[in-house]
Residue, then its C-alpha position, 0 to 999 in steps of 0.5 A: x212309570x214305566x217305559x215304552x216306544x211312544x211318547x209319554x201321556x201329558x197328565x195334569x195331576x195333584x193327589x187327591x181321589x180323583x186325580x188318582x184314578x188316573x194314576x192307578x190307571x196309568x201305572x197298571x197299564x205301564x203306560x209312560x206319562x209326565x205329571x205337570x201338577x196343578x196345585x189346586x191351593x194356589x189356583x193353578x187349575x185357573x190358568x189360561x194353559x190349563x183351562x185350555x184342555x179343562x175347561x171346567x178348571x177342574x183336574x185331572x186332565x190328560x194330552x195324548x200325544x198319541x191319540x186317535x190316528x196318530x194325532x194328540x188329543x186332550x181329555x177332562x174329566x177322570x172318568x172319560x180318562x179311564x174310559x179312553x185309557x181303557x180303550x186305547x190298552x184294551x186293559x181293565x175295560x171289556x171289549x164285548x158290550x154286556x162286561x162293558x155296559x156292567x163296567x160303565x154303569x159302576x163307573x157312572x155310579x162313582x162319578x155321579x154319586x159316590x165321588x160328590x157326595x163322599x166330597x160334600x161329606x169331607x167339606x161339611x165335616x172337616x172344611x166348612x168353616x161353620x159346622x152345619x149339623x143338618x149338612x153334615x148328618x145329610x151327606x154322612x148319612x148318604x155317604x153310609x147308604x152309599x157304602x151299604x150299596x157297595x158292600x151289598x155289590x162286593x158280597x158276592x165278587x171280588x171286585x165291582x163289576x167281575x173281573x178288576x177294572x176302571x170300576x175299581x180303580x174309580x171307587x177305591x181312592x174315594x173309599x180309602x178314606x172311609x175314616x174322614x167320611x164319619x164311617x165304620x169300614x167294619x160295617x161293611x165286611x166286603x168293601x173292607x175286604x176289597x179295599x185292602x185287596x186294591x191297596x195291596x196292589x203295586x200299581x196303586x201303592x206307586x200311583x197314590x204316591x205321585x206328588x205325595x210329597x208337594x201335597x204335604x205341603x199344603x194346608x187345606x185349612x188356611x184361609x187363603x187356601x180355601x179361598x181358591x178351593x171352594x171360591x169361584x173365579x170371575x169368568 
């Protein structure tokens, strides 16, 4: 993490594809940051301090304490991290509106379709604790069509949208694990191709090993843990 003059970024963080996008981010910018981790097994994403800058008790979250005219400012939901994050640096988001708009529209594909429908798949397939051939054959089914979309984008580029940006650092954590998804990465050449290329990257080898160590030590199969995963809080 490294360092700078400003005050560190506040992230609310555990290690999972869409807390890292964040991370990736945060340590391709340089940008320092403190990790406040939200155990997602033991219910932390439920307490009243975090709700307070998640409201949809979800994470990552982050508090700038460096925001916008010199005020702090909290933002949910990863995609709007990386959009911030992007236009606060100027790094790995265009500043002119045609490389920004092919940016966003990859970013949106990610959060609103490659991201829950790669998550449905890792439920139905490993979690579920009745195994439902036609879930599972659904959303491993559109998680291949997915891929194919994506290689169909990469045969052509290096990296999603051009040039390397928040596109990438958003589809990626959720492409490495292709393998959980009930998919053949060698179906998809390019997307194998282009994975590697960001793996091999610094920035995210450092990133994906934030909070490695503490997840370890959850089991996502116990019972009481799935209990606060997939249940649902009284309001």
């Amino acid at each position: 993490m490294a360092g700078t003059a400003q005050e560190p970024i506040d992230l609310y963080y555990w290690p999972t594809p869409n807390g890292w996008k964040v991370t990736i981010m945060l340590e391709e910018t340089g940008l320092p940051y403190t990790v406040h981790p939200i155990n997602i097994g033991k219910g932390d994403q439920f307490k009243p301090e975090f709700l307070s800058i998640s409201p949809n008790n979800k994470m990552p979250a982050i508090v700038d304490p460096n925001g916008p005219d010199g005020r702090p400012i909290s933002v949910f939901e990863s995609g709007a991290i990386l959009q911030y994050l992007g236009r606060k640096t100027g790094q790995f988001y265009p500043q002119d509106e045609r490389g920004r708009v092919e940016v966003d529209q990859w970013l949106f594909w990610q959060m609103g379709g490659f991201g829950p429908m790669l998550g449905q798949t890792h439920h139905f397939r490993i979690y579920a604790p009745e195994k439902i051939p036609y879930a599972i054959d659904r959303y491993t089914n559109e998680a291949n069509r997915l891929y194919g979309v994506l290689n169909k984008q990469l045969a052509d580029r290096e990296f999603v949208a051009g040039a390397y940006s928040i596109a990438d650092m958003a589809i990626a954590p959720w492409a490495k694990l292709w393998e959980r998804q009930g998919q053949n990465i060698e179906e998809f050449p390019h997307v194998k191709r282009w994975l590697a290329t960001i793996l091999a990257r610094p920035a995210v080898t450092r990133a994906i090993a934030v909070s490695s160590e503490e997840k370890a030590k959850t089991d996502l199969k116990d019972p009481a843990v799935q209990a606060i995963l997939f249940g649902q809080r009284a309001r």
